[in-house]
N, C-alpha and C positions, 0 to 999 in steps of 0.2 A: 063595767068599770068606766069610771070618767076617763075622759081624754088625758094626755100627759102634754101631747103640742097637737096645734093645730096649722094647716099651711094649706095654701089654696083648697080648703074645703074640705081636706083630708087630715085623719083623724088619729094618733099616732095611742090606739090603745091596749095597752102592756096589762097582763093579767101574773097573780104569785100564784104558784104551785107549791104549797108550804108542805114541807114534811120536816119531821121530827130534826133531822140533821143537815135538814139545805132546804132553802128558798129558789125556784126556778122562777124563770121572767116567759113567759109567752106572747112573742110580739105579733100585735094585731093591727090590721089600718080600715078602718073603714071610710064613707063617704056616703051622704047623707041616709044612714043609718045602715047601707050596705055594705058586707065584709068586702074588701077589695084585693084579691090577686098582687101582689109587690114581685118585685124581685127578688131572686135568691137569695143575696146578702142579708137583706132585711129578715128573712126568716134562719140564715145562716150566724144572728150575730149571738154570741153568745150567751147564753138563758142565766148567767147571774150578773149582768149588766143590763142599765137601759141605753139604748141607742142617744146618742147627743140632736140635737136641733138640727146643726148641721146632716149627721148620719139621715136622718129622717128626710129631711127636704132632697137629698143624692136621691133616694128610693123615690119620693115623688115625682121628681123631676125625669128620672127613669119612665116612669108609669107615663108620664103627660104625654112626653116623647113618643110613645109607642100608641097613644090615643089619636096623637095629632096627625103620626105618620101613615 
């Protein structure tokens, strides 16, 4: 699936789970073409919403942290 946002290089890509009576969201993040590990929240956020611009950059900025440190 295409990208939804992109922010330092990371790739905020959300997949539907379509069934008959509900659409689920699978939030996915990669970086240059690799799945990337996020924080919990990001995989904890609820599967019939997309995460906001904001929400997305918290979890990157997460990840950076924990690269840099």
């Amino acid at each position: 699936m295409n990208s939804l946002y992109s922010y330092l290089g990371y790739e905020y890509r959300p997949s539907e789970d379509v069934e008959e009576d509900n659409i689920k969201i699978f939030h996915e993040c990669y970086k240059h073409g690799q799945r990337v590990d996020m924080p919990r929240e990001f995989y904890n956020h609820s599967p019939y919403s997309l995460l906001t611009f904001e929400e997305f950059v918290a979890c990157v900025q997460t990840v950076e942290v924990f690269i840099q440190g």
